[in-house]
C-alpha positions in Angstrom: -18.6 -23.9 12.6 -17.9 -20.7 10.7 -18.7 -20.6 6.6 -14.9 -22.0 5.1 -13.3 -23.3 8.5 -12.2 -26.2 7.8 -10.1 -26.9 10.8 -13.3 -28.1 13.3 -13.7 -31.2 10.8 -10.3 -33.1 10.3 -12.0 -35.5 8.0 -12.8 -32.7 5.5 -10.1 -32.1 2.9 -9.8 -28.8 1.4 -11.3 -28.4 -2.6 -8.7 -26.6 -3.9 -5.5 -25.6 -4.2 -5.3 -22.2 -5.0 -2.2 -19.3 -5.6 -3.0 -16.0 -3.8 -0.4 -12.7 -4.2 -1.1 -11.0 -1.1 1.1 -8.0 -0.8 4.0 -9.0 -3.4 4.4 -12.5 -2.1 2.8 -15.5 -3.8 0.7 -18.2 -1.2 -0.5 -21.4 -2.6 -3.7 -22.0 -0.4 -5.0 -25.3 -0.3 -8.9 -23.9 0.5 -12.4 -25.0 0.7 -14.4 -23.4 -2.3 -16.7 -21.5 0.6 -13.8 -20.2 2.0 -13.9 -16.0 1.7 -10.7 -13.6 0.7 -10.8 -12.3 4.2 -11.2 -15.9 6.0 -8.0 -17.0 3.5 -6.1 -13.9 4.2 -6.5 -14.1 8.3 -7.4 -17.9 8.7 -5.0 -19.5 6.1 -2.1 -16.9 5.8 -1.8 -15.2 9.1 -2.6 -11.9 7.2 -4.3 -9.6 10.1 -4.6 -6.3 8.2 -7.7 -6.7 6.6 -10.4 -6.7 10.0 -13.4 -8.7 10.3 -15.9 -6.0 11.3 -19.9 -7.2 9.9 -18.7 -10.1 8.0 -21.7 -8.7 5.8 -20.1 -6.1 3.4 -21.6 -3.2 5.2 -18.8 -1.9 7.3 -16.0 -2.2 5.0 -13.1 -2.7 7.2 -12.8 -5.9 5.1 -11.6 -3.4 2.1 -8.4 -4.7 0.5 -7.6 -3.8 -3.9 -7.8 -6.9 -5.3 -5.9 -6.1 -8.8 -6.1 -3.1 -8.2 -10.1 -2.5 -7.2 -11.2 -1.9 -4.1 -13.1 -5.2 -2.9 -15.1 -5.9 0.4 -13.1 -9.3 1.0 -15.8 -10.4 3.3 -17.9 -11.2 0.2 -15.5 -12.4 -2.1 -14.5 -16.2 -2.4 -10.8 -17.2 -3.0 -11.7 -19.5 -5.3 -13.1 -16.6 -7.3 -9.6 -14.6 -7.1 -6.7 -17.3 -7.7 -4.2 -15.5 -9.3 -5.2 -12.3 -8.1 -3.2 -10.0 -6.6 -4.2 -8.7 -3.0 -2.9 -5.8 -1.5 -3.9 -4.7 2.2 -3.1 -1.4 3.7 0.1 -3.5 5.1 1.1 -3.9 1.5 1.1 -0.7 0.4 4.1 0.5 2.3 7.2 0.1 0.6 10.2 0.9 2.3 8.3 4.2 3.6 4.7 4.6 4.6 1.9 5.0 1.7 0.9 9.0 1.5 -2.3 8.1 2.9 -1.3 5.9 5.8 1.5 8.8 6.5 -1.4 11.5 6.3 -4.0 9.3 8.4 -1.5 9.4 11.0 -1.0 13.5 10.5 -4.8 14.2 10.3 -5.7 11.8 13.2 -7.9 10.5 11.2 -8.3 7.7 13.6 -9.2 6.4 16.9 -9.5 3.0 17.7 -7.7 2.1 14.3 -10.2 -1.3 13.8 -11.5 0.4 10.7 -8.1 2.2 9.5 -6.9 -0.5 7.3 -10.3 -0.8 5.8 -10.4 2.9 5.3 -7.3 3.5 3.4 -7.5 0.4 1.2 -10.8 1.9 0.0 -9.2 5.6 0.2 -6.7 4.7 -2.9 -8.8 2.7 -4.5 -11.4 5.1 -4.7 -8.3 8.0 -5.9 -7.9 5.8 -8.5 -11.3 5.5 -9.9 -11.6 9.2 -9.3 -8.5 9.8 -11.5 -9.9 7.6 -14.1 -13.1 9.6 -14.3 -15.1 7.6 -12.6 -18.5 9.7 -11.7 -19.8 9.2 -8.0 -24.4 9.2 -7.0 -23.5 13.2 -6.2 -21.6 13.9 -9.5 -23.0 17.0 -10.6 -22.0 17.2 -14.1 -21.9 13.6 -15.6 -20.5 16.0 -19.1 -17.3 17.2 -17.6 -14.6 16.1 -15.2 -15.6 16.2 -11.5 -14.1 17.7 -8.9 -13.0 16.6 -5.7 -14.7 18.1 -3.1 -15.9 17.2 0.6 -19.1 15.7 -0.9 -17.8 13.7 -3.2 -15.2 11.8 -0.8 -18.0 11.3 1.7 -19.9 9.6 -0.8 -17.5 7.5 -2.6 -16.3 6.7 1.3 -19.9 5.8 2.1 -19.2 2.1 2.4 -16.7 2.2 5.4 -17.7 3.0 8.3 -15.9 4.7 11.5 -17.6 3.8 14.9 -15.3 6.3 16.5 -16.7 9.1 14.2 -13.1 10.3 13.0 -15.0 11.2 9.1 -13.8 14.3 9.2 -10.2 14.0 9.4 -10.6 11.0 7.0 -12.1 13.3 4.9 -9.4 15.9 5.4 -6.7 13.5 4.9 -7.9 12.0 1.4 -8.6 15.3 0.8 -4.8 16.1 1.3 -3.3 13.5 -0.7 -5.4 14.3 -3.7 -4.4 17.8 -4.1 -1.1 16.3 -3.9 -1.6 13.2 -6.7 -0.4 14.5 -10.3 -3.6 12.4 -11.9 -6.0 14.1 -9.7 -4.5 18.1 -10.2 -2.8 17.7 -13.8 -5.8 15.3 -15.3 -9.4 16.3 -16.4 -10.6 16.2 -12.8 -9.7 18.3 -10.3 -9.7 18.4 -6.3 -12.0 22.1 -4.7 -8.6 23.7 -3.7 -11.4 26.1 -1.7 -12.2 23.3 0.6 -8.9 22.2 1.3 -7.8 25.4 3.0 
């Protein structure tokens, strides 16, 4: 039996009833307080998007925002996030693909795709803690606003990993999209223009 299946024992009766917003829609999960995001999200709701890769928050395909932070859901009870609202990389289309699942696709920044989703979840999420100011373990200059640069997407992408080796184009493609992001290019920090060409 896997930690939060509840489905091998029909005598056990889930803990709690819980209400999830996964992509805009609201789910009321009855759930078993072990249960984690990403075994409610694929188990419970049918909600694929989000892979199980380690199951050990190392490989981050797990990655979803979880009120808008990027959150390995393999580690992260439901219980914990009732309420919350969950988006995958499915979510983040609306109407029309999300600049960075339309550059992924552009850049090839993918092969096998199992760790796509992951990657792009974590890809905005880590844009937006760029744009707020948010300094990275290779942050030069801890005084000013950082920049952007090749180094600094590889390390704030350091916790999703690509087995097919695509890191360059993933770089290249969040690379793209910032240059392109008014809070990134109009805001204190700034994307190295040099390495984008």
């Amino acid at each position: 039996m896997t930690t939060g299946d509840t489905r091998t024992d029909p005598g056990h009766r889930p803990d709690l009833d819980i209400v999830l917003h996964v992509d805009g829609v609201e789910h009321r999960v009855p759930i078993d307080v072990r249960t984690t995001v990403l075994d409610a999200l694929r188990d419970r709701l049918g909600i694929t998007s989000p892979k199980k890769g380690c199951d050990l928050g190392q490989c981050g395909a797990c990655t979803v925002l979880i009120d808008g932070r990027r959150t390995l859901s393999c580690l992260s009870l439901a219980v914990s996030h009732g309420g919350a609202e969950i988006v995958t990389a499915a979510g983040l289309a609306d109407g029309e693909l999300h600049p960075l699942q339309a550059r992924f696709i552009e850049d090839d920044a993918f092969q096998c795709g199992y760790c796509t989703p992951g990657q792009i979840c974590s890809a905005v999420g880590m844009l937006d803690e760029f744009a707020d100011g948010a300094p990275s373990h290779v942050t030069a200059d801890l005084e000013h606003a950082p920049e952007l640069d090749d180094d600094e997407i590889r390390e704030r992408m350091s916790g999703n990993l690509c087995r097919c080796a695509a890191y360059p184009n993933i770089v290249a493609a969040i690379r793209t999209v910032a240059s392109s992001d008014s809070r990134i290019v109009d805001g204190d920090s700034r994307v190295d223009t040099e390495e984008a060409r």
